[in-house]
Predicted model as a PDB file, atoms N, CA, C, CB and O in Angstrom, pLDDT in the B-factor column:
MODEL        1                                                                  
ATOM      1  N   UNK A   1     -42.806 -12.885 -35.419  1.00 50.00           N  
ATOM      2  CA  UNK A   1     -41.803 -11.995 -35.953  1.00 50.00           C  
ATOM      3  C   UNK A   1     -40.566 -12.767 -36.422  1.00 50.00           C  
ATOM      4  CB  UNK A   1     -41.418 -10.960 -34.911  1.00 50.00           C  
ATOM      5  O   UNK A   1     -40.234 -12.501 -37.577  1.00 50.00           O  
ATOM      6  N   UNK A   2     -39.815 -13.662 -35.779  1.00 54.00           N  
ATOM      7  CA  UNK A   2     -38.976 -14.494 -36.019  1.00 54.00           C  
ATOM      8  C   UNK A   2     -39.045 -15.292 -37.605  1.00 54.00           C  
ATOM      9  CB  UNK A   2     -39.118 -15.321 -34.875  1.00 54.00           C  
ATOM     10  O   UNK A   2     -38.124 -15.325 -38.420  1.00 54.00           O  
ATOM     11  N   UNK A   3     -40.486 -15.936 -37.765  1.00 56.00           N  
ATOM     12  CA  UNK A   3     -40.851 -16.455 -39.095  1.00 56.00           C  
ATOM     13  C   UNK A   3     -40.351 -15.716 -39.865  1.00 56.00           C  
ATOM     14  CB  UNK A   3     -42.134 -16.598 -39.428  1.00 56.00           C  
ATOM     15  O   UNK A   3     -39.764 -16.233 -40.815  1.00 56.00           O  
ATOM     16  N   UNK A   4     -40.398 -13.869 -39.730  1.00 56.00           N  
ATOM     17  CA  UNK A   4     -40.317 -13.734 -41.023  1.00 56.00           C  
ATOM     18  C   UNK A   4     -39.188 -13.485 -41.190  1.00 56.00           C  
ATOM     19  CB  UNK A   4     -41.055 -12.948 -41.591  1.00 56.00           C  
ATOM     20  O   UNK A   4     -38.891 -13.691 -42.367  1.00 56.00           O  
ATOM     21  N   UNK A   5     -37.868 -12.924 -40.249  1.00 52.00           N  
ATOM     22  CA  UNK A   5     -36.708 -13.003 -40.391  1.00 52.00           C  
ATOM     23  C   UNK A   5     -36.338 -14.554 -40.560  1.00 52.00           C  
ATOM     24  CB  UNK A   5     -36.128 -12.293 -39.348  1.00 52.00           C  
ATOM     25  O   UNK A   5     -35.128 -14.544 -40.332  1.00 52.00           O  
ATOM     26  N   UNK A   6     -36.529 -15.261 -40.704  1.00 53.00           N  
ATOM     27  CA  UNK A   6     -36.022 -16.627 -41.258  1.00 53.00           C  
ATOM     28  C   UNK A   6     -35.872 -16.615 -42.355  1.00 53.00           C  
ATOM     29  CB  UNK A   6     -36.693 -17.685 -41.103  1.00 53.00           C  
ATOM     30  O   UNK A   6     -34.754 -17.006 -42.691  1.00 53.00           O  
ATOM     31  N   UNK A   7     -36.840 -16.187 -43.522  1.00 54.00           N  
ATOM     32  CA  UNK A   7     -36.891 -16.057 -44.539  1.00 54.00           C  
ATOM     33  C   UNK A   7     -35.716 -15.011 -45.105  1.00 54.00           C  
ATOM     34  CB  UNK A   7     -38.132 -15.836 -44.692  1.00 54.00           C  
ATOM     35  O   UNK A   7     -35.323 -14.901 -46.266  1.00 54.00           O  
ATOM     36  N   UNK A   8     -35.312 -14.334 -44.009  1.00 53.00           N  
ATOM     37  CA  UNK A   8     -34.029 -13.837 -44.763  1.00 53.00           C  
ATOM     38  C   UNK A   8     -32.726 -14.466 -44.292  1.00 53.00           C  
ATOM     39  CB  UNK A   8     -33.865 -12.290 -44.599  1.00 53.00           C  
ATOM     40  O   UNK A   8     -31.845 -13.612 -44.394  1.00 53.00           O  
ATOM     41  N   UNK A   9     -32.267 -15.557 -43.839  1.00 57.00           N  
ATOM     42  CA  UNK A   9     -31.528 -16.215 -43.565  1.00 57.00           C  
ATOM     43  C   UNK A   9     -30.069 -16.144 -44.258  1.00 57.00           C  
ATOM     44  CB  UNK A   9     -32.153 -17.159 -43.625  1.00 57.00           C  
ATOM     45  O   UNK A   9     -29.077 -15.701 -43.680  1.00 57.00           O  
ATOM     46  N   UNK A  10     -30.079 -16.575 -45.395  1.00 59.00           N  
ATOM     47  CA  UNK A  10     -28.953 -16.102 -46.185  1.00 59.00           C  
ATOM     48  C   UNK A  10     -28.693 -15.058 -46.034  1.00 59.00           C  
ATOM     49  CB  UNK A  10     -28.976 -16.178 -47.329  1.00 59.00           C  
ATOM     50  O   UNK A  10     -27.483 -14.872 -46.165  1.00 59.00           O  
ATOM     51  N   UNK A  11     -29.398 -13.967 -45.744  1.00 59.00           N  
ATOM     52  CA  UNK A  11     -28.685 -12.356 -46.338  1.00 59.00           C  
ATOM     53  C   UNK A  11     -28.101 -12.329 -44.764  1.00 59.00           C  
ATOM     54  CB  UNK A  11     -30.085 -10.598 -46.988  1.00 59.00           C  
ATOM     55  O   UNK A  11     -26.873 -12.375 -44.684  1.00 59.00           O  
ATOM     56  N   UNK A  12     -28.713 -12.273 -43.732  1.00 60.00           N  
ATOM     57  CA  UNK A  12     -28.068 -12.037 -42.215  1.00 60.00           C  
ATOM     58  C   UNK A  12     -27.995 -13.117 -41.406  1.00 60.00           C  
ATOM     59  CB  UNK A  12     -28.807 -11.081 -41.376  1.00 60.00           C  
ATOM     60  O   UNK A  12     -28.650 -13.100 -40.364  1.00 60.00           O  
ATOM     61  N   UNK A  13     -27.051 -14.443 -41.791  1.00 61.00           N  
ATOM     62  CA  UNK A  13     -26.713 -15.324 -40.858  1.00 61.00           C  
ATOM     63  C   UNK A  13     -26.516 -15.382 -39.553  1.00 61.00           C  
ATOM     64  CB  UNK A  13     -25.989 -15.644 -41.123  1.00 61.00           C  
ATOM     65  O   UNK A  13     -27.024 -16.295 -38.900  1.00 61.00           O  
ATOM     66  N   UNK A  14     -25.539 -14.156 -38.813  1.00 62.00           N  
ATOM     67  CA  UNK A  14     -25.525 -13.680 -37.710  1.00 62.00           C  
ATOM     68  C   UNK A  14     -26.626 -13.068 -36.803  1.00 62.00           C  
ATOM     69  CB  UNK A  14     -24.779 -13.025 -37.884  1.00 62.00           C  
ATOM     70  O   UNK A  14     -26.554 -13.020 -35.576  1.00 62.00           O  
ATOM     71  N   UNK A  15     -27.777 -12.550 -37.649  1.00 60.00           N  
ATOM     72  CA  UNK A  15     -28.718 -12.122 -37.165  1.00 60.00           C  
ATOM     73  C   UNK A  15     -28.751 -10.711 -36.514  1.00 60.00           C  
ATOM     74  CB  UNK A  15     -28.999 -12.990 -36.478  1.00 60.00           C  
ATOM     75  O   UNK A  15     -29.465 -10.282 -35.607  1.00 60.00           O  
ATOM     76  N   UNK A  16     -27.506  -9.952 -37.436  1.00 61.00           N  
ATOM     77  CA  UNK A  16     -27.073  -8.616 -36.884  1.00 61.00           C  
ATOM     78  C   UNK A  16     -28.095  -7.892 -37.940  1.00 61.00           C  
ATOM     79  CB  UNK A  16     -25.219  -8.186 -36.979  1.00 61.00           C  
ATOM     80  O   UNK A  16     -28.571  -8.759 -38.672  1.00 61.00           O  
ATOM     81  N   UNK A  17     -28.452  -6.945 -38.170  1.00 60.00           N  
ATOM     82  CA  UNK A  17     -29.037  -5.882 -39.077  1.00 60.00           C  
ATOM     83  C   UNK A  17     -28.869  -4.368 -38.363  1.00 60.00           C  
ATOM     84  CB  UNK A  17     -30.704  -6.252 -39.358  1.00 60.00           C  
ATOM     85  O   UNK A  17     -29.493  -3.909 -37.407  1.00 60.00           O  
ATOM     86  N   UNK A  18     -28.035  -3.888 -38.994  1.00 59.00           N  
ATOM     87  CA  UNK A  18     -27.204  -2.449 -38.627  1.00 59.00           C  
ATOM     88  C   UNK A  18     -26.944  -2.133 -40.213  1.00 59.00           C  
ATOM     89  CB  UNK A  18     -25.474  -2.625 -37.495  1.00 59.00           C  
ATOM     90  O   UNK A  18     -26.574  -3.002 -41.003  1.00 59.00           O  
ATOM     91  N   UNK A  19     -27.195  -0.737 -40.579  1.00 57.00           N  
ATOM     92  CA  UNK A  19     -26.705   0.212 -41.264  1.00 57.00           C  
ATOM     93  C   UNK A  19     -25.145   0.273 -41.123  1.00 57.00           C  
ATOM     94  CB  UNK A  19     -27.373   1.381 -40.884  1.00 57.00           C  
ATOM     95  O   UNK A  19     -24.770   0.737 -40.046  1.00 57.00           O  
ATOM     96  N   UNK A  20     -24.438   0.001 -41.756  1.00 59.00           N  
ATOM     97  CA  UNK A  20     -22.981   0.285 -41.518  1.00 59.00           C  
ATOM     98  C   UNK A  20     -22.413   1.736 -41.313  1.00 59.00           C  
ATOM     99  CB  UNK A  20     -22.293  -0.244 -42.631  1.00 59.00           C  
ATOM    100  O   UNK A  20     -21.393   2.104 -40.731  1.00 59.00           O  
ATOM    101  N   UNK A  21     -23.512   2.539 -42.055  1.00 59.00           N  
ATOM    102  CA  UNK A  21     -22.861   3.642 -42.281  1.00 59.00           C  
ATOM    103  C   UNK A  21     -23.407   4.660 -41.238  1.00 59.00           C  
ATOM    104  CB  UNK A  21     -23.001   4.042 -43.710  1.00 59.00           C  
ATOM    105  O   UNK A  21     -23.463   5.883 -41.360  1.00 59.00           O  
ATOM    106  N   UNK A  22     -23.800   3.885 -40.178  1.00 58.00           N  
ATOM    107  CA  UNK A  22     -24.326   5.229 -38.974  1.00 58.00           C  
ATOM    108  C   UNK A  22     -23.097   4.596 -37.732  1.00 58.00           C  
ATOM    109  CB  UNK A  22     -26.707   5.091 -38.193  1.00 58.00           C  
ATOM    110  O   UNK A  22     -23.209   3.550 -37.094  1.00 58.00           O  
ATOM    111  N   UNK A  23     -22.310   5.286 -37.682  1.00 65.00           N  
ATOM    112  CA  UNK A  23     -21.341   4.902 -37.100  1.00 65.00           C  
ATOM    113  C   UNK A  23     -20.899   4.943 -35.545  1.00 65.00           C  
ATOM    114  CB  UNK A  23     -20.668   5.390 -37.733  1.00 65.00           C  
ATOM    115  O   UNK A  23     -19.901   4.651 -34.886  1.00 65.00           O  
ATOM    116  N   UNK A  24     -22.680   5.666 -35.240  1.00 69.00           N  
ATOM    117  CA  UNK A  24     -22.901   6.292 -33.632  1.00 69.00           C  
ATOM    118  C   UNK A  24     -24.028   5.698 -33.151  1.00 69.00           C  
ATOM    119  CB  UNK A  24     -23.149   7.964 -33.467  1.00 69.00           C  
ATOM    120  O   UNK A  24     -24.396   6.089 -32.043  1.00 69.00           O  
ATOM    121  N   UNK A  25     -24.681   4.847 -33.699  1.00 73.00           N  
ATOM    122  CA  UNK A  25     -25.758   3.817 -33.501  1.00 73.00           C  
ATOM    123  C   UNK A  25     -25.085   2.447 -33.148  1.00 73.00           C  
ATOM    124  CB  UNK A  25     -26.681   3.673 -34.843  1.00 73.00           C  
ATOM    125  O   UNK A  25     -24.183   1.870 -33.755  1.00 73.00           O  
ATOM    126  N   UNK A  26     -25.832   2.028 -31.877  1.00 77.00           N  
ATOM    127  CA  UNK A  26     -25.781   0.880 -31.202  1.00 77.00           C  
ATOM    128  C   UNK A  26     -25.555  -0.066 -32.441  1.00 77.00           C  
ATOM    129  CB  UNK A  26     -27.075   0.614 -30.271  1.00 77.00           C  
ATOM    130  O   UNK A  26     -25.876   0.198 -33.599  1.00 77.00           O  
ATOM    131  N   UNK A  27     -24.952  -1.203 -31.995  1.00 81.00           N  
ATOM    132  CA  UNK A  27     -25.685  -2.604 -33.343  1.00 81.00           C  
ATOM    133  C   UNK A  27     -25.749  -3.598 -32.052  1.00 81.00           C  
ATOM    134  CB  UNK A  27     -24.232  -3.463 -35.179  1.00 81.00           C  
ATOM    135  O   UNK A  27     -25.005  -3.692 -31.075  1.00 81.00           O  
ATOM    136  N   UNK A  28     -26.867  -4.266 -32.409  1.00 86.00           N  
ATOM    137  CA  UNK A  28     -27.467  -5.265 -31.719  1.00 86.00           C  
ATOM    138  C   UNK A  28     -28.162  -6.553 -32.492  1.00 86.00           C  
ATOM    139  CB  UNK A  28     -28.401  -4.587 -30.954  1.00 86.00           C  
ATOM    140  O   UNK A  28     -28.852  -6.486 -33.509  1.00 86.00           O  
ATOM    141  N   UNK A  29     -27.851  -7.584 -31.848  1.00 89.00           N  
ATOM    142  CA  UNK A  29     -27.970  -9.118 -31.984  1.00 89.00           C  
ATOM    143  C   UNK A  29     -29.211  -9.275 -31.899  1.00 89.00           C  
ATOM    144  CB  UNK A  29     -27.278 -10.010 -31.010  1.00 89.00           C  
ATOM    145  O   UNK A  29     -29.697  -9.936 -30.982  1.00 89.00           O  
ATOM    146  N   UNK A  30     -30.142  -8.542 -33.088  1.00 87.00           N  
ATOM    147  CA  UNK A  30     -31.472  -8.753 -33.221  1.00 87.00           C  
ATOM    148  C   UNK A  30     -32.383 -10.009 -32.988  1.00 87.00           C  
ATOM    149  CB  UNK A  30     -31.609  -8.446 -34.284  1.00 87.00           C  
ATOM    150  O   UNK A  30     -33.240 -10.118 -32.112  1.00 87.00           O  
ATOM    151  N   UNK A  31     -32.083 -10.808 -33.807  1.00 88.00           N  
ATOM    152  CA  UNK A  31     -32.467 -12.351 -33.871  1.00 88.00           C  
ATOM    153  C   UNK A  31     -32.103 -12.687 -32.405  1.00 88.00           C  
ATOM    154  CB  UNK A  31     -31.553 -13.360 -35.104  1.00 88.00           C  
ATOM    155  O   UNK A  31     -33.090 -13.278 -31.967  1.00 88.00           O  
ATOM    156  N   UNK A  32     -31.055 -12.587 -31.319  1.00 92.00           N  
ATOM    157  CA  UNK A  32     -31.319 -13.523 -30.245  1.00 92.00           C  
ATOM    158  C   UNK A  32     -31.699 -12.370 -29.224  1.00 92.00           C  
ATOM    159  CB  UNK A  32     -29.983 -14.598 -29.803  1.00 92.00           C  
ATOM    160  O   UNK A  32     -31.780 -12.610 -28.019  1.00 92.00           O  
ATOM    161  N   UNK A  33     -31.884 -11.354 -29.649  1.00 93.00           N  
ATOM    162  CA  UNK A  33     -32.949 -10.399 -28.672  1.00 93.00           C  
ATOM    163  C   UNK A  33     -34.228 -10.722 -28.620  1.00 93.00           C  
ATOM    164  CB  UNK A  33     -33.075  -8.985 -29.058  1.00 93.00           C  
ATOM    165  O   UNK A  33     -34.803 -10.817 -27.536  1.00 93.00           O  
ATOM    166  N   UNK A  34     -35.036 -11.001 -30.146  1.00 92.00           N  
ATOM    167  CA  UNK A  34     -35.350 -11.222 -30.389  1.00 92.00           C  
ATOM    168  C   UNK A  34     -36.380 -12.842 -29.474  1.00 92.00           C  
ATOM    169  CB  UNK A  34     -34.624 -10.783 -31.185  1.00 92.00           C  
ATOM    170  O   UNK A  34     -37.311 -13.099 -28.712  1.00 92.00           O  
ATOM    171  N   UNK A  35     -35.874 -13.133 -29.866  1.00 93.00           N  
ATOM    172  CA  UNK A  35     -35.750 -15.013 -29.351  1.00 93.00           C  
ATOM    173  C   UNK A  35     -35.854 -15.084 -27.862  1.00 93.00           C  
ATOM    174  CB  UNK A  35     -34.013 -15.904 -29.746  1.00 93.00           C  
ATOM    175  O   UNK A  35     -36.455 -16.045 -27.380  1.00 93.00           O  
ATOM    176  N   UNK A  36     -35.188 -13.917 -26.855  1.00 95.00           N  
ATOM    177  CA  UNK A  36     -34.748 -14.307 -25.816  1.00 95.00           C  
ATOM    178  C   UNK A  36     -36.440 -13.505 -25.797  1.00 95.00           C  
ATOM    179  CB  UNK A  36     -33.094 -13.932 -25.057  1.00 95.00           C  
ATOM    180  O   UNK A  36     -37.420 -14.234 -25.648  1.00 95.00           O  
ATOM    181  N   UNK A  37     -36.586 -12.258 -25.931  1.00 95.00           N  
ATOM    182  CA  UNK A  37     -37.795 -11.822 -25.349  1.00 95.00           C  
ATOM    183  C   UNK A  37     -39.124 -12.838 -25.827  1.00 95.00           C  
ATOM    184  CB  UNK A  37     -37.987 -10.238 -25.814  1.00 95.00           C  
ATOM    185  O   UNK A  37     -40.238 -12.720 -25.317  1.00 95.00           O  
ATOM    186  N   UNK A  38     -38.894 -13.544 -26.572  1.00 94.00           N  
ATOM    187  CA  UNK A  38     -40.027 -14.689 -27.267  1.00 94.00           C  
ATOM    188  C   UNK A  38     -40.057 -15.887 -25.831  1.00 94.00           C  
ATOM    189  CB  UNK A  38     -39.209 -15.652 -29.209  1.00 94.00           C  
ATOM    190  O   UNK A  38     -41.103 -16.245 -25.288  1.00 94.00           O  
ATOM    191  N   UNK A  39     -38.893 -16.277 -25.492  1.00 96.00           N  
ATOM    192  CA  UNK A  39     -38.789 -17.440 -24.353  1.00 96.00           C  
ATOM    193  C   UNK A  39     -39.362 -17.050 -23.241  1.00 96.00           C  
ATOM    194  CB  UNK A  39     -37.407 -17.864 -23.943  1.00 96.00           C  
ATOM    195  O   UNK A  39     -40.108 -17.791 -22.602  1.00 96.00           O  
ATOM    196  N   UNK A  40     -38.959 -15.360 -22.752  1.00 96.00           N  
ATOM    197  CA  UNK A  40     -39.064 -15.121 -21.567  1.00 96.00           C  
ATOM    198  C   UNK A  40     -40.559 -14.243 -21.275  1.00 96.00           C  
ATOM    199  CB  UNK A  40     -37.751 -14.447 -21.207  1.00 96.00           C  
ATOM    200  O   UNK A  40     -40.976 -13.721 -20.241  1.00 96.00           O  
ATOM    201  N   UNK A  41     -41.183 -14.334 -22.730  1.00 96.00           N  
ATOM    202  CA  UNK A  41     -42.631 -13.432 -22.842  1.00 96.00           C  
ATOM    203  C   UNK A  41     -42.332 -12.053 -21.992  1.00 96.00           C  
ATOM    204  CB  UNK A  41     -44.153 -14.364 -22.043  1.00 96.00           C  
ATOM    205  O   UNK A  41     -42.835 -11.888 -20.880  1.00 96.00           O  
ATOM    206  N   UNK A  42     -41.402 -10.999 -22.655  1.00 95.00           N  
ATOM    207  CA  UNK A  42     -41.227 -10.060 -22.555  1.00 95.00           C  
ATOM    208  C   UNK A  42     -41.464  -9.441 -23.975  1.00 95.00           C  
ATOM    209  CB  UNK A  42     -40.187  -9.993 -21.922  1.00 95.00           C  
ATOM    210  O   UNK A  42     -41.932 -10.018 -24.956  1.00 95.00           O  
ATOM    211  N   UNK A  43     -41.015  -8.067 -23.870  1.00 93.00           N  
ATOM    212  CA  UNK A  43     -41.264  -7.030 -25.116  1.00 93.00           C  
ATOM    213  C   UNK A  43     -39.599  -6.483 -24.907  1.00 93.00           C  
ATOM    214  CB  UNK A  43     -42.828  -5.559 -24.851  1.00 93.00           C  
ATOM    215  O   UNK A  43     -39.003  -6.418 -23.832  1.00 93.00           O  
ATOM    216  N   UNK A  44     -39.182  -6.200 -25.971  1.00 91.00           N  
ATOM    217  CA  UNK A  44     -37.924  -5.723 -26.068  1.00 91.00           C  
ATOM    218  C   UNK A  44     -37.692  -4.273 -24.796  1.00 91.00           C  
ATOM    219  CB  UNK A  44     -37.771  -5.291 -27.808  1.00 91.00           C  
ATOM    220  O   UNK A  44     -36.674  -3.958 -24.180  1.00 91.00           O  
ATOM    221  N   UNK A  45     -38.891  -3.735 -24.777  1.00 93.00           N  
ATOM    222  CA  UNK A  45     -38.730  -1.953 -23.854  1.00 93.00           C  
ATOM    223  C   UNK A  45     -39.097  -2.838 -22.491  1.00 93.00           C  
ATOM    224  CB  UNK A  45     -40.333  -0.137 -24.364  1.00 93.00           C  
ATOM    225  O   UNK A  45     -39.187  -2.069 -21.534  1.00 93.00           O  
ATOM    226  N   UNK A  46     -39.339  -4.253 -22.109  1.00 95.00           N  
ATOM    227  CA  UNK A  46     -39.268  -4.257 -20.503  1.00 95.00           C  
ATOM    228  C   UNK A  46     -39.110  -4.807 -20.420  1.00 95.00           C  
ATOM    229  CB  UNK A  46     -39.828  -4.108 -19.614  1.00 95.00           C  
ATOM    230  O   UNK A  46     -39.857  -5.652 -19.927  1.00 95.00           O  
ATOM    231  N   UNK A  47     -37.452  -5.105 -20.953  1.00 95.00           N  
ATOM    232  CA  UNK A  47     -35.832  -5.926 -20.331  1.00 95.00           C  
ATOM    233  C   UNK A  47     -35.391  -4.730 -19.524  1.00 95.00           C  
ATOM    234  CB  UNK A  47     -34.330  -6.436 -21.755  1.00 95.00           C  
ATOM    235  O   UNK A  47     -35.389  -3.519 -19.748  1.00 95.00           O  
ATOM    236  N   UNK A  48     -35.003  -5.515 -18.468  1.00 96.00           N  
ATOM    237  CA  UNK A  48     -33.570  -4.553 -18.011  1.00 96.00           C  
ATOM    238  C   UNK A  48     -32.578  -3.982 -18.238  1.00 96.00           C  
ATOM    239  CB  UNK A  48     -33.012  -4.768 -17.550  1.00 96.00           C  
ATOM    240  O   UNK A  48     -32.801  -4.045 -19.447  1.00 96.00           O  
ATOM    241  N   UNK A  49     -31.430  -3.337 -18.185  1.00 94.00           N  
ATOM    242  CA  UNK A  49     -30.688  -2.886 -18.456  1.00 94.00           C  
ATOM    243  C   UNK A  49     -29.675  -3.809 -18.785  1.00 94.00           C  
ATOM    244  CB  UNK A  49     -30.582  -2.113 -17.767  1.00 94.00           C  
ATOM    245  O   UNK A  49     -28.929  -3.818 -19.765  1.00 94.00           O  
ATOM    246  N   UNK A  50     -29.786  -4.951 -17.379  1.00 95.00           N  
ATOM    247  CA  UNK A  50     -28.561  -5.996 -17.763  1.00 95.00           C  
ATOM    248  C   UNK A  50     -28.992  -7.034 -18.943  1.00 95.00           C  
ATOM    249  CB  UNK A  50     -28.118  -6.967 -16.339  1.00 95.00           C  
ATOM    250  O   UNK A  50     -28.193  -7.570 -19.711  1.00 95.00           O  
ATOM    251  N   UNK A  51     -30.671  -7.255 -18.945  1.00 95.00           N  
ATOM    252  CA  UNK A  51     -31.232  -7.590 -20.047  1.00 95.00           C  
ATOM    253  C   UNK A  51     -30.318  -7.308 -21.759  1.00 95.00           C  
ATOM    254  CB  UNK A  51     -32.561  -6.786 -19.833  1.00 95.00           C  
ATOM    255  O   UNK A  51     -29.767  -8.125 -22.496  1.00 95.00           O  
ATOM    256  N   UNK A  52     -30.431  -6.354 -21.841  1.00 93.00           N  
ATOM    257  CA  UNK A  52     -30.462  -5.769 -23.238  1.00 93.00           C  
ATOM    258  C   UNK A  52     -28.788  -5.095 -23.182  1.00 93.00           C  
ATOM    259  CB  UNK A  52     -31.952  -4.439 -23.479  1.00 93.00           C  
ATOM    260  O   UNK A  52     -28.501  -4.190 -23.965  1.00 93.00           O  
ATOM    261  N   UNK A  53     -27.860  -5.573 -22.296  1.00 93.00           N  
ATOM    262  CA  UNK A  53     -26.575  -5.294 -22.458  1.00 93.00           C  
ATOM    263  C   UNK A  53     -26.399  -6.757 -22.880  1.00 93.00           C  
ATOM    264  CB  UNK A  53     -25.734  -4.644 -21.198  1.00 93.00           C  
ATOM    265  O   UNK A  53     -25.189  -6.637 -23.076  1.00 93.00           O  
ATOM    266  N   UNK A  54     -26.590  -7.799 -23.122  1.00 94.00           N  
ATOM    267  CA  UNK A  54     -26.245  -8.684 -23.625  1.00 94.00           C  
ATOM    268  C   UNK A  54     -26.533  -9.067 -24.879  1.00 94.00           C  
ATOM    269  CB  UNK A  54     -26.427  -9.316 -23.006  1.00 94.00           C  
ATOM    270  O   UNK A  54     -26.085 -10.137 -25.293  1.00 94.00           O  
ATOM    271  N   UNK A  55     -27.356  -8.223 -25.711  1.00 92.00           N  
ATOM    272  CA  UNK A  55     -27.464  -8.387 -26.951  1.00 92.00           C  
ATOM    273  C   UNK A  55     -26.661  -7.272 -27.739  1.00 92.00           C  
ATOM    274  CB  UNK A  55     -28.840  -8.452 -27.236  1.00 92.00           C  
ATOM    275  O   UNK A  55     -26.673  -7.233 -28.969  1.00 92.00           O  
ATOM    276  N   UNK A  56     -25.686  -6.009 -26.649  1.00 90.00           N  
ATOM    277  CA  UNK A  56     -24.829  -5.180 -27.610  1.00 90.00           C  
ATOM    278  C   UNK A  56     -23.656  -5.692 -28.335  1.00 90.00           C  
ATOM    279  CB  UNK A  56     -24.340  -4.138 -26.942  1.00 90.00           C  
ATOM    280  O   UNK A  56     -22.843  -6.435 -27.785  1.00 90.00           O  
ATOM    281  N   UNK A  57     -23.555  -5.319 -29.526  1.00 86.00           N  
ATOM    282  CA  UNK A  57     -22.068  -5.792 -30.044  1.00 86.00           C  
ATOM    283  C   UNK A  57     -21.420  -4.616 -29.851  1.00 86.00           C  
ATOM    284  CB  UNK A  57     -21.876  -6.335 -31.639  1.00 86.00           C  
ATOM    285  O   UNK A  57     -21.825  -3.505 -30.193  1.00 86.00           O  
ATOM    286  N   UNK A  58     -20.219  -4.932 -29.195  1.00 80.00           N  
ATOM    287  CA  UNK A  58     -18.936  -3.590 -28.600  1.00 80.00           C  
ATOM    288  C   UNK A  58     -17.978  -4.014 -29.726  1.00 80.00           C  
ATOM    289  CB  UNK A  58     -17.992  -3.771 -26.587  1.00 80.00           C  
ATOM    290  O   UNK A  58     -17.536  -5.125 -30.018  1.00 80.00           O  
ATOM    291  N   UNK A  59     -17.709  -2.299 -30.494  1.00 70.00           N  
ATOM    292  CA  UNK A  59     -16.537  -2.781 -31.354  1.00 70.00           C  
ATOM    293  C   UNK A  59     -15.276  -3.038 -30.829  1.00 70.00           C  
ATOM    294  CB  UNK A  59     -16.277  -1.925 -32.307  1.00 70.00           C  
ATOM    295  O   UNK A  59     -14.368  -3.424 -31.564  1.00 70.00           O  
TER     296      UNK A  59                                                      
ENDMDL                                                                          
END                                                                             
């Protein structure tokens, strides 16, 4: 999965991908959610809570 977000590199450096315009939706640090569940051979739905509070961005 990572491969293929690489290929968009330029467009999301940060590795954020959020709709700007939903203004009641989480945004999250896809790419190192991403990455972290790749290291730790998890699936994004069985992280923990404290898991997946570290990939929120708080405005």
């Amino acid at each position: 999965m990572l491969k293929e977000f690489d290929k968009e590199d330029n467009y999301f450096p940060d590795g954020i991908f959020v709709d700007p315009k939903e203004t009641n939706e989480l945004k999250i640090q896809f790419r190192a959610l991403s990455k972290y569940c790749a290291e730790h051979g998890k699936k994004p739905e069985d992280l923990t809570d404290e898991e997946r509070e570290q990939f929120i961005i708080r405005d």
